[in-house]
Structure formats: structure tokens, C-alpha cells
LOVEX-188831 format. One record per residue (C-alpha): x, y, z; residue in one letter. Coordinates in pm, whole numbers, plus 50000, padded with zeros to 5 digits. Example, Ala and Ser with C-alpha at 12.3 -4.5 7.8 and 13.67 -1.06 7.14 Angstrom:
# residues 2
      X      Y      Z  code
  51230  49550  50780     a
  51367  49894  50714     s
This chain:
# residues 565
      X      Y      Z  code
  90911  17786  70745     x
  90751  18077  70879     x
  90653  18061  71263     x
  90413  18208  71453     x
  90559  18422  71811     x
  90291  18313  72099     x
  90364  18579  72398     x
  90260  18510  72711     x
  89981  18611  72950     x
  90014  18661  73317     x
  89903  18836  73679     x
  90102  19141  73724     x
  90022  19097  74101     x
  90038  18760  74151     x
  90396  18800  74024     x
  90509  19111  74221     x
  90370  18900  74552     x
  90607  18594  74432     x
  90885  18776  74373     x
  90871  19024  74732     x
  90927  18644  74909     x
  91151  18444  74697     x
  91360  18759  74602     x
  91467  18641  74271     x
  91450  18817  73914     x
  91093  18909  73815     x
  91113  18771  73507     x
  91179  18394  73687     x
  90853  18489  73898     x
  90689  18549  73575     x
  90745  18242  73468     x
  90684  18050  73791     x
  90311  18184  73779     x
  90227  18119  73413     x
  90323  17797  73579     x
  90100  17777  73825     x
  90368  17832  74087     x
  90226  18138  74225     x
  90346  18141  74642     x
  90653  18106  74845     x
  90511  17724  74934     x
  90446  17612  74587     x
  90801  17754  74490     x
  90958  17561  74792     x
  90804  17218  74662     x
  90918  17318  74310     x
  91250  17417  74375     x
  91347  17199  74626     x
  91177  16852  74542     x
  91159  16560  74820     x
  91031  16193  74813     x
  90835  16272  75127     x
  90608  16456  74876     x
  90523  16156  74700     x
  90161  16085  74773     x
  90066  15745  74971     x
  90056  15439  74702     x
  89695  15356  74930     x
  89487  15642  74778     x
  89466  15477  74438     x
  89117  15280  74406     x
  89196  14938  74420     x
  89527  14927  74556     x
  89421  14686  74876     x
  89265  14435  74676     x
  89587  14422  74424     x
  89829  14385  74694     x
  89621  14166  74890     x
  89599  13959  74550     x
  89948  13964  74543     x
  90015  13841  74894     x
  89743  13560  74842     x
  89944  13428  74520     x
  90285  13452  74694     x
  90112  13239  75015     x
  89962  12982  74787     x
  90265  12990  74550     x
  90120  13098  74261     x
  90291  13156  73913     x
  90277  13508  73844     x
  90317  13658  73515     x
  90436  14027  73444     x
  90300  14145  73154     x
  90424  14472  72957     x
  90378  14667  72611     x
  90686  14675  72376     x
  90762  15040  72410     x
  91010  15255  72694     x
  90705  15260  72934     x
  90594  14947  72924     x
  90958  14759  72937     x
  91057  14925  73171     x
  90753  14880  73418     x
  90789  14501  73356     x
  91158  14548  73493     x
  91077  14722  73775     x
  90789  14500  73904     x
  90970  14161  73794     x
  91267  14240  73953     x
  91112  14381  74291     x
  90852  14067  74306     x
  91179  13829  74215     x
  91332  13954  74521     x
  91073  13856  74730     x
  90964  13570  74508     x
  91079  13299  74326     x
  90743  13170  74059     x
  90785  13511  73830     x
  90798  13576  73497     x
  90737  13816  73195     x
  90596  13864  72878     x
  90614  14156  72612     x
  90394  14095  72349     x
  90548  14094  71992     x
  90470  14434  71781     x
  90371  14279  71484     x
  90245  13930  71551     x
  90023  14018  71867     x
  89987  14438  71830     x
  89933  14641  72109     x
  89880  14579  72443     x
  89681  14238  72581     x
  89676  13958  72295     x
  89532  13622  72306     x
  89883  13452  72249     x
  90012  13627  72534     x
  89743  13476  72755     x
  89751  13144  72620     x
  90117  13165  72705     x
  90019  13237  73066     x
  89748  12920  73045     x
  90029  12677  72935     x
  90253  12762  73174     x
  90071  12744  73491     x
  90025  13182  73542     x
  89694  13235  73740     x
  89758  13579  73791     x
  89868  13821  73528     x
  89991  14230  73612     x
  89973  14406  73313     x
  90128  14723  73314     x
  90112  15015  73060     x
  89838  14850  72893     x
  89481  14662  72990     x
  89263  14886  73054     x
  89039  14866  72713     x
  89126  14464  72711     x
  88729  14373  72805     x
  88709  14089  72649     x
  89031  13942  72665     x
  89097  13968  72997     x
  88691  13814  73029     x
  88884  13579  72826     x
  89203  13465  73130     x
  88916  13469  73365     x
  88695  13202  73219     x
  89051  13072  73215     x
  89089  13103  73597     x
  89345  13360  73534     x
  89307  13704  73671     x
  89445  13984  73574     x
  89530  14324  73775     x
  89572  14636  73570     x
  89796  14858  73563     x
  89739  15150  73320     x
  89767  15512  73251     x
  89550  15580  72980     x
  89171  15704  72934     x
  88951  15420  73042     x
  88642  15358  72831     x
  88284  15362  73007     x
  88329  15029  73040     x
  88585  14893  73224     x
  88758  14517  73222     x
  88669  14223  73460     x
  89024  14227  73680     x
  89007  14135  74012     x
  89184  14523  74057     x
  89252  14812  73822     x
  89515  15048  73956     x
  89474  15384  73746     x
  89453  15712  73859     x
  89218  15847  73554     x
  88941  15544  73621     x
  88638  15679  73790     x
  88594  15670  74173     x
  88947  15702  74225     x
  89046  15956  74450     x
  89450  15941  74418     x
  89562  16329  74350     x
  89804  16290  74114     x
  89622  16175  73785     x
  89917  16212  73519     x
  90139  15929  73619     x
  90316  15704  73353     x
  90234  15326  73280     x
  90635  15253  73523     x
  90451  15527  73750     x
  90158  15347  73853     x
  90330  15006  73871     x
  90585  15217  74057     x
  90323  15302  74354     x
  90203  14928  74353     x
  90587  14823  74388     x
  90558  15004  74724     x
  90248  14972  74843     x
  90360  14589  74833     x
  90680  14688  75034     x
  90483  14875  75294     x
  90230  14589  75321     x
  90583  14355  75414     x
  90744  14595  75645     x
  91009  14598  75418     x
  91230  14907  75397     x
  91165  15198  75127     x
  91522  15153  74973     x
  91366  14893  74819     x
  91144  15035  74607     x
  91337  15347  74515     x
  91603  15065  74366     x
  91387  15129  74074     x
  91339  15519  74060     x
  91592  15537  73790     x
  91405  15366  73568     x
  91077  15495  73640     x
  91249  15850  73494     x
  91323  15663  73167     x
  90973  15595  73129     x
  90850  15937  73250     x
  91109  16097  73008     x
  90944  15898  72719     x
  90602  15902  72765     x
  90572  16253  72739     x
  90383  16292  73045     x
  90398  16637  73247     x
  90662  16720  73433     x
  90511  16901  73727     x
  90393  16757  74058     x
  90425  16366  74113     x
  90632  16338  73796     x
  90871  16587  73834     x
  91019  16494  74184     x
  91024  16124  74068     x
  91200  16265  73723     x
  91412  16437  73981     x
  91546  16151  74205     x
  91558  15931  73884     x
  91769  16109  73745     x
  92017  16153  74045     x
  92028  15774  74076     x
  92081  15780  73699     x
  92379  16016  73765     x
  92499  15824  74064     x
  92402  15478  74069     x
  92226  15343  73792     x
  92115  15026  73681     x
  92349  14815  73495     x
  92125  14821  73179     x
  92075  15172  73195     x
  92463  15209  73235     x
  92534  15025  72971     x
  92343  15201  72719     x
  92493  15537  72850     x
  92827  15419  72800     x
  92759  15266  72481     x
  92684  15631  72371     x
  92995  15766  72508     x
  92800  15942  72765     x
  93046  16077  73041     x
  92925  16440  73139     x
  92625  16496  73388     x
  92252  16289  73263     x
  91951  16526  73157     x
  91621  16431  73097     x
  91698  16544  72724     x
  91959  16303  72780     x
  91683  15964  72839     x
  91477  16153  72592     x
  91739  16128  72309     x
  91987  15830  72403     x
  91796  15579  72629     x
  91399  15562  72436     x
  91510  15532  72092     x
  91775  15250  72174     x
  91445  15097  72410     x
  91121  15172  72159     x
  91403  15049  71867     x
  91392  14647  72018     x
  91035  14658  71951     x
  90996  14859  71628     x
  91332  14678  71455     x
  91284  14311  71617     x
  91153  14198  71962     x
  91158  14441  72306     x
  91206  14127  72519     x
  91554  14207  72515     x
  91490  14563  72672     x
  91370  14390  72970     x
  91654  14175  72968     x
  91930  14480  73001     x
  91687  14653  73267     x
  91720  14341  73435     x
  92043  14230  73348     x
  92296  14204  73676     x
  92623  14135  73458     x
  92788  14446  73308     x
  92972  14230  73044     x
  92633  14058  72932     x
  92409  14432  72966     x
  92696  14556  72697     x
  92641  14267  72480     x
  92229  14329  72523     x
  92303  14712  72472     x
  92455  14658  72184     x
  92188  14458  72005     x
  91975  14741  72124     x
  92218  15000  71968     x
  92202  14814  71617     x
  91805  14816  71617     x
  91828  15163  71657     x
  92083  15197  71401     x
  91858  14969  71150     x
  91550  15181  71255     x
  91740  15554  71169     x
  91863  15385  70865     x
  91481  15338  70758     x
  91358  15635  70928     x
  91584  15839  70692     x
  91522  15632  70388     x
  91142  15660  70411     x
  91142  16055  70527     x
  91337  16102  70195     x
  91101  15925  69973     x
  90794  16037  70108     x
  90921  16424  70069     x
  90988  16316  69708     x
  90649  16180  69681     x
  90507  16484  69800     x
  90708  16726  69610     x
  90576  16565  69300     x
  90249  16612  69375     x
  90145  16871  69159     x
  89896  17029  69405     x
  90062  16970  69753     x
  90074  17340  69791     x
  89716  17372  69828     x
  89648  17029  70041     x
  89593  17092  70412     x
  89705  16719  70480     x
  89930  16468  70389     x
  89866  16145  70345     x
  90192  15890  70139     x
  90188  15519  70080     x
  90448  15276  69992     x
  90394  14939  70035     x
  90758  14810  70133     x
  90785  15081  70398     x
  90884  14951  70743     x
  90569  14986  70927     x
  90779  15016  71253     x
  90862  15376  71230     x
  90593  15549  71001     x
  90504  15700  71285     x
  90804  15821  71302     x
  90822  15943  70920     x
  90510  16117  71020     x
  90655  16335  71260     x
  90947  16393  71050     x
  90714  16533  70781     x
  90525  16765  70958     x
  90887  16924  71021     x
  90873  16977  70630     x
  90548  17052  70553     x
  90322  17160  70859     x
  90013  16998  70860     x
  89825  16662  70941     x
  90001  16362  70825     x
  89947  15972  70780     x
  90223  15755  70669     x
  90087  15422  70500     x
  90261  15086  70430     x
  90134  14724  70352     x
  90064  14486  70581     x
  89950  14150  70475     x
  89661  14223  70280     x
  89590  14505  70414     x
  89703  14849  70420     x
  89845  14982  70764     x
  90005  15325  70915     x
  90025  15646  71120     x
  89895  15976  71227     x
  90020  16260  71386     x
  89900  16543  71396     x
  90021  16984  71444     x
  89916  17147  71765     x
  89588  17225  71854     x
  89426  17017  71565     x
  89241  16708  71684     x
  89328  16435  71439     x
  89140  16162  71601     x
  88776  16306  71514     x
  88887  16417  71174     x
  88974  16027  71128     x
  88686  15921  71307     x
  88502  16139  71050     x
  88635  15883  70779     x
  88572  15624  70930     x
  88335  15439  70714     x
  88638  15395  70469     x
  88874  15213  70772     x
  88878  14886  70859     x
  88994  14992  71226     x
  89135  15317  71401     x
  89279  15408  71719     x
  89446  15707  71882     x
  89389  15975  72068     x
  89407  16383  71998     x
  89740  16413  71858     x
  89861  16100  71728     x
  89667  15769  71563     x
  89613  15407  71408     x
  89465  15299  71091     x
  89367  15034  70907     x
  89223  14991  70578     x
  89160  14794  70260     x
  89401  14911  69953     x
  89069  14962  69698     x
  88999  15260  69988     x
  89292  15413  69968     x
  89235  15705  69740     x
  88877  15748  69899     x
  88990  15790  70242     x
  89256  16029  70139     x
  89000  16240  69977     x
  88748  16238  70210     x
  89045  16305  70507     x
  89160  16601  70310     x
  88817  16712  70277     x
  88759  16729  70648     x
  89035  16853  70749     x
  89039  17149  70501     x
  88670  17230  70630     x
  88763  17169  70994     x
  89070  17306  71057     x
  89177  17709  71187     x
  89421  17800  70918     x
  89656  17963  71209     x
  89668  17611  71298     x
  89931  17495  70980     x
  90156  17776  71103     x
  90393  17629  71383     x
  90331  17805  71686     x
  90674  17944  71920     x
  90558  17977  72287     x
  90748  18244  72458     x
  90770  18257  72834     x
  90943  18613  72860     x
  91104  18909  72685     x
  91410  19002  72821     x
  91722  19210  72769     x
  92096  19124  72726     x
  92170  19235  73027     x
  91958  19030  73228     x
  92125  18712  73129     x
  92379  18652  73393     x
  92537  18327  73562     x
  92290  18351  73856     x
  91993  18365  73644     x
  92107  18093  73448     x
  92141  17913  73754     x
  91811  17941  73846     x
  91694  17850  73542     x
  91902  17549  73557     x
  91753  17472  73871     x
  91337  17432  73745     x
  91496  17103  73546     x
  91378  16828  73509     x
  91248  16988  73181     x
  90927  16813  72977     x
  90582  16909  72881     x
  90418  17175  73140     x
  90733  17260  73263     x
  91012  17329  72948     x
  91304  17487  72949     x
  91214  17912  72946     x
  91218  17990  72609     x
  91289  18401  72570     x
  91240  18670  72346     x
  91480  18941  72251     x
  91428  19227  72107     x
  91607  19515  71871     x
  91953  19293  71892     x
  92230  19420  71630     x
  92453  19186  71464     x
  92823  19288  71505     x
  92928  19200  71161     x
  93122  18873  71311     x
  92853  18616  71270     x
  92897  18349  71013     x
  92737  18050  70849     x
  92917  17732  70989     x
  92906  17408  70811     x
  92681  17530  70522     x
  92361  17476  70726     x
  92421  17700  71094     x
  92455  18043  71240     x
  92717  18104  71452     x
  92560  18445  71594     x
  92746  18739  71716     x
  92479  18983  71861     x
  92492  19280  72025     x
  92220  19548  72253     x
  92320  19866  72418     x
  92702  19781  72413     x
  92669  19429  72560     x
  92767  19131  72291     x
  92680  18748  72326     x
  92714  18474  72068     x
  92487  18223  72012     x
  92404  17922  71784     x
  92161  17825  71549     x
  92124  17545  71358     x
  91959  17447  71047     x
  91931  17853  71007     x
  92195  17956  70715     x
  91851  18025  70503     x
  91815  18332  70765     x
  92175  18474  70711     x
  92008  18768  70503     x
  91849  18916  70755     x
  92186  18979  70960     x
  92335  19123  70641     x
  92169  19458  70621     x
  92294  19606  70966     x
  91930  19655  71069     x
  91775  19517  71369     x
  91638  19119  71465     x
  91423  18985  71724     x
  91556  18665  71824     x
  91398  18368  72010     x
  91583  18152  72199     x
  91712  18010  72524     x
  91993  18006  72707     x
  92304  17726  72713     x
  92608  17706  72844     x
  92908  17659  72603     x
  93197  17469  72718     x
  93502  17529  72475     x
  93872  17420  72559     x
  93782  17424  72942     x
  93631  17765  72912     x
  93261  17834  73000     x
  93025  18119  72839     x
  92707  18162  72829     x
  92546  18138  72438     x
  92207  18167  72296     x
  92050  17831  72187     x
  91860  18035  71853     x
  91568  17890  71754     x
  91361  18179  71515     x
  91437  18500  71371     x
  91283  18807  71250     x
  91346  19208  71154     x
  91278  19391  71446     x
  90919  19543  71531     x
């Protein structure tokens, strides 16, 4: 699939001023400042993270009343009930503040709420759970902040509820007695991009401040709190990246036993990166809830017995062996279904249904699409009556409005820019598709179904060294606003010893101005022919270290290709 090569933009001055004070390679200052990291002070914070830059837990609106609400309940022993959604986030908040309160409190409990016999977020079950048990006071975390009515609901019930959240409130916001979330309005805390574990996080230790009780406490839970910040997708910069940062050192030193567990159920024994929690810890997590029930996440995150977190672990490692099983399955048929569609060449969406498709990971299947064929995407399965999937959507493109614009053949929708919900009867099913096509073909920049590269730098062979690559290594934790420096290199020669390895990769052997480097790139045999003609490539890529039989090198990481320009 043909890519498009983004270069970057950046102040020539503002870079030559960074680099006279940290006295490092331009092309690192370069891309400190497209960061945003512009002076020596910025670069200090970056570089060299530390918890005493975490902000105070007491400038997020609300956060007096919620622990005071807290205290009160503990005082007049009180039943409280921790309530979480079914995905990485959301368990592992629940874990976090269950655990903490446990050790200061004895009447606690949790709830997840079942995927697919409550949905998303608050449900009415979940509160009539908390009525027939005794719960007057419910913390929901990762999720609440839209619940209006429901939670209007537990307090006619003489149950109240503090939130929270993370996501975009609504104008109107729900009847708690507090709502901790740094995006509501009137709250003044500076850091607005925290994670659902983030924001319960804070509350955790505003609560331990509040009882004297030593910090050590609350950072317990740090390691988990980068599990959820690795799969939410939330920016890595600021707040997020020094707790990403510390998380990740307990997860290297000291982790939980759940989170142990499922590392060495993986056969994880080399150094954690966020990449790592990314690709080993969330899909094990999000699997409980897609495959089955994501109570038992909680229940490893909380789990104090390594024997028992194994067994737990492993249930988690089936799901997620049931869930790729059906990810794959579905991804194949719905390519097949779109391959024999006679005019898919000329669609500017996709939109497949299958009824018996499990409607756990369409969302999934989605995704996996868009790898194929770049360009909007809903996956649709049955559900009950009803017909039920996902959207996601390419970059740039907002997918919610162009559903929203179709709405008036949906039963219900929900989403945001890049990814979505949707409901609808099965007599509407060719009529939406139509009129979602439609919009989209009217709507959307044609650049925009071209997958977009974003380069951070151009640089030569020469430059890449072991101290630059240390300095690289050292702006990890990599995630969105801060990923690992992708690079472009130009007019590179192949020395006639690359090869195709394994039918599908490139095992590159390049060479500019008499220096040689290999380098790797997968799924990338289609682009042998370009190497075979002696003339020059450009080559994006970034840089790796190889470890083979004890000896390191470092190796380009290859991820496009072209003749050279």
C-alpha cells in the first residue's frame, strides 16, 4: 500500500538555542522542539522525570468533598462499592482503589459490569447490586460521567455516587455528591489528559494525605496505573509520562503479583517497555471482558498468592487465545467479503456484516481492515434482534459526524472522532451503508485514504552511533505525543547482500558513503524489486538494537521504501 512521507516543520532558532545548552546532536534538539521541549528546563523535566513533579491531587474540582465523603463513610461504616468498566483502564483503577481503601478499610467491594448483559459503563443491574447489598456510596472509575439518569437513579436510592472519569463531559453533568475529572468545567487541575487509573490514582492519595499516611502507600499502585496509561492511548508527555516512567520501573523491579504473573506467563525475562504493557498485558486484560467476564482481571491485580495469580493468568491467557482465534477468523472473512465485492475499488468505506461474528472484537476486525484497505470501516454482527458493531476510522477523518450524519437510519450511536458504536435494525442495513458511503465519499480529503508516515528527521548513516541511540533510548516511555523518532534516509545503496527471509521480510544490507548497516523489515518482500536494480532508496525507519548470540549492533527497524528523489 502506497504511503504518504509527512516531513516535519520546525524553528531553526529555537533549535540552535536548545542545542548551545544541552550540547547534544542537533537533530535530538530538533526533535525535542517539534515536541514542545524547546529550553534547557523543559529538557531537564523530560529527561530526567521525578514524582515531585506530580501535581497536588487538591487542584482537581471536587477533590475535598470526595475525600471528605470518603472519610464520612469509613466513620459511619459504610459499605462502599468500587465500581469499574470491563476494559485495561477501568480494571485496573478498581484494583488500585479497592485494594488501597481495603487497607484502610474493611466494608469494600467491587463490581465490573458484564460487556454484554449490562454494556458500557453505569447499568441499572450494577446499582441494584449495590441496593441489595447494603452500598450507600458507589466510586465509579473510568466511567460515569454521562450516567445522568442512572446515577439520579442510586440517589433516589440513597446511594451516592462519586465520579471518577476521563472522558468529555456532556453540558450536563450527573447528580454525584463529587465528580473528579480534569476535562469537567471549573476545574483548574493542569494536567487535563490523565487516564480513567490516573484520576482514581490522584484520589488514592489525596485520601492518604488527608490520613497522614505515608506516600509509599499510594505509589504501591504506580505499576498499574502504567498498564492503564499504556492502554488507553493517552499522551505520553507531562503527568503521564513520569507516572508511565516510575510504573514501569516498579514493573521492572517490583511488580504486582498479577502483573507478574502475566509477564511470566509470556515468557517475559528481558527489561519491560511500554510496547511491552501495550502488546502482552492489555490484550490478556481487555480479552476477560471481550471473551467472558473482566471480574477476573481485578482478581489477578488483586490477587496476593503467586500460585493462585498463575492460575487467574492463565484463564486470562486462554481468553486472549479464544479472542485471536476469532479476531483472525473474522479479519479473513470479511477481506473475502470485500474482495468479492465487485466495486470495492471505488468505495471510500467499508462497511461487512455477518451475523455469527463475535461482537467482542469487531472492533478489533475493524482496525485490522483498515490495515488492508485504508479507509473508514464498520464491522457488523447480530445481536438479539438487532444488528450491532464497530467503527474506526483513518487519521484525520472524523467518523463520528459522518455517522451522526446517518443517523436517522440507527437505532443508537456512540463514539468519539476516531472510533464508534452502532446500533441498528437489520431492514436498515443496506440503507445506512449507502447513505454512510455517500457521506463519506462527499466529505472526505482524498489524501486522507492514503496512510500518512510522520517523519521526525532526516539523517545520515553516519549519525547513527551508540550515544545517539542512547539518547534516544532515553525520551522512552514511548506513546502518542511522544513516539519513538521515526527517521528518514536518504540516497542509501543496497550492497547486493540483502535477502528476503521467511517469504514475507527484508533482511536489509544498506550502504551510504562507505558506511554499511543492516536492518529489518517485515511484511516487505513485495518491495524486494526496488533493491534489485543497484539504484538508489530512501528508507524510513527507526533505530533498534539487535542482540544476536550475545553480540549487540545497531539495525534499522524498516518501515517504507522508495527510489531515491
Amino acid at each position: 500500500m502506497e504511503k504518504r512521507w509527512k516531513l516535519p516543520v520546525w524553528n531553526t532558532e529555537s533549535v540552535l538555542q536548545l542545542q548551545s545548552s544541552l550540547k547534544i546532536n542537533p537533530v535530538i534538539c530538533q526533535i525535542l522542539v517539534q515536541r514542545g521541549i524547546d529550553t534547557f528546563e523543559k529538557a531537564k523535566h523530560f529527561f530526567r522525570p521525578q514524582l515531585t513533579d506530580l501535581h497536588s491531587p487538591w487542584l482537581m474540582k471536587d477533590m475535598d468533598i470526595a475525600v471528605n465523603r470518603v472519610l464520612k463513610a469509613i466513620q459511619n461504616n459504610e459499605k462502599i462499592l468500587v465500581y469499574g468498566d470491563y476494559d485495561v483502564d477501568g480494571t485496573t483503577s478498581v484494583a488500585c482503589m479497592y485494594s488501597f481503601l481495603l487497607s484502610i478499610y474493611q466494608h469494600v467491594d467491587f463490581y465490573i459490569p458484564h460487556r454484554y448483559k449490562e454494556g458500557y459503563g453505569i447499568s441499572q443491574q450494577g446499582i441494584m447490586y449495590a441496593k441489595e447489598h447494603g452500598f450507600s456510596l458507589i466510586i465509579s472509575l473510568d466511567c460515569g460521567i454521562k450516567s445522568i439518569e442512572l446515577i439520579q437513579y442510586a440517589k433516589n436510592l440513597s446511594i451516592d455516587f462519586i465520579v471518577c472519569d476521563h472522558h468529555l463531559p456532556d453540558n450536563q453533568l450527573p447528580p454525584a455528591i463529587a465528580i473528579l475529572n480534569p476535562k469537567q468545567p471549573g476545574c483548574n487541575y493542569p494536567y487535563k489528559e490523565l487516564c480513567g487509573c490516573g484520576v482514581g490514582f490522584k484520589f488514592i492519595t489525596a485520601i492518604a494525605n488527608q490520613l497522614n499516611l505515608p506516600d509509599t502507600l499510594a505509589f504501591e499502585y504506580i505499576d498499574l496505573v502504567a498498564c492503564a496509561i499504556a492502554a488507553d492511548i493517552v499522551p505520553l508527555t507531562g503527568e503521564n509520562r513520569t507516572l508511565a516512567y516510575f510504573g514501569l520501573k516498579k514493573v521492572n523491579e517490583n511488580p504486582c503479583i498479577g502483573i507478574k504473573a502475566l509477564l511470566q506467563l509470556a515468557g517475559m525475562q528481558k527489561e519491560i517497555h511500554i510496547n511491552n504493557l501495550v502488546f502482552i498485558i492489555a490484550p490478556r486484560v481487555n480479552a476477560a471482558g471481550r471473551m467472558d467476564d473482566a471480574k477476573k482481571a481485578v482478581q489477578l491485580f488483586i490477587e496476593k498468592d503467586m500460585q493462585h495469580a498463575l492460575q487467574l493468568a492463565e484463564m486470562l491467557h486462554q481468553d486472549n487465545s479464544d479472542r485471536k482465534e476469532a479476531d483472525s477468523t473474522i479479519t479473513a472473512e470479511a477481506l473475502s467479503l470485500i474482495e468479492n465485492d465487485i466495486n470495492h475499488n471505488h468505495k471510500k468505506t467499508t462497511v461487512v456484516y455477518q451475523e455469527h461474528w463475535h461482537k467482542g472484537v469487531v472492533g478489533i476486525v475493524a482496525s485490522r481492515l483498515i490495515e488492508k484497505h485504508y479507509r473508514p470501516t464498520i464491522v457488523l454482527t447480530k445481536s438479539g434482534e438487532f444488528i450491532t458493531g464497530s467503527a474506526r476510522s483513518v487519521s484525520g477523518f472524523n467518523l463520528y459526524e459522518a455517522i451522526h450524519a446517518c443517523k436517522d437510519y440507527l437505532m443508537g450511536y456512540g463514539g468519539h472522532f476516531a472510533a464508534a458504536g452502532l446500533t441498528l435494525k437489520a431492514e436498515n442495513l443496506h440503507a445506512f451503508s449507502t447513505a454512510f458511503e455517500t457521506v463519506v465519499h462527499k466529505t472526505i480529503d482524498p489524501s486522507l485514504l492514503v496512510p500518512e508516515i510522520c517523519i521526525d528527521a532526516e539523517i545520515l548513516l553516519k549519525d547513527i552511533t551508540i550515544g545517539f541511540y542512547n539518547i534516544i533510548c532515553q525520551m522512552e516511555p514511548f506513546g502518542p505525543e511522544n513516539m519513538q523518532p521515526v527517521f528518514l534516509i536518504k540516497n542509501l545503496i543496497d550492497t547486493g547482500y540483502s535477502k528476503i527471509v521467511k517469504e514475507e521480510h527484508i533482511r536489509f544490507v544498506l550502504q551510504q558513503n562507505n558506511q554499511t548497516i543492516t536492518g529489518i523489515g517485515f511484511n516487505m518482500a513485495k518491495n524486494f524489486t526496488l533493491l534489485t536494480n543497484q539504484k538508489p532508496i530512501d528508507v524510513v525507519c527507526t533505530i533498534d538494537l539487535n542482540e544476536y548470540m550475545g553480540e549487540k549492533k545497531l539495525q534499522l527497524k524498516i518501515i517504507d521504501i522508495k527510489p531515491f528523489t
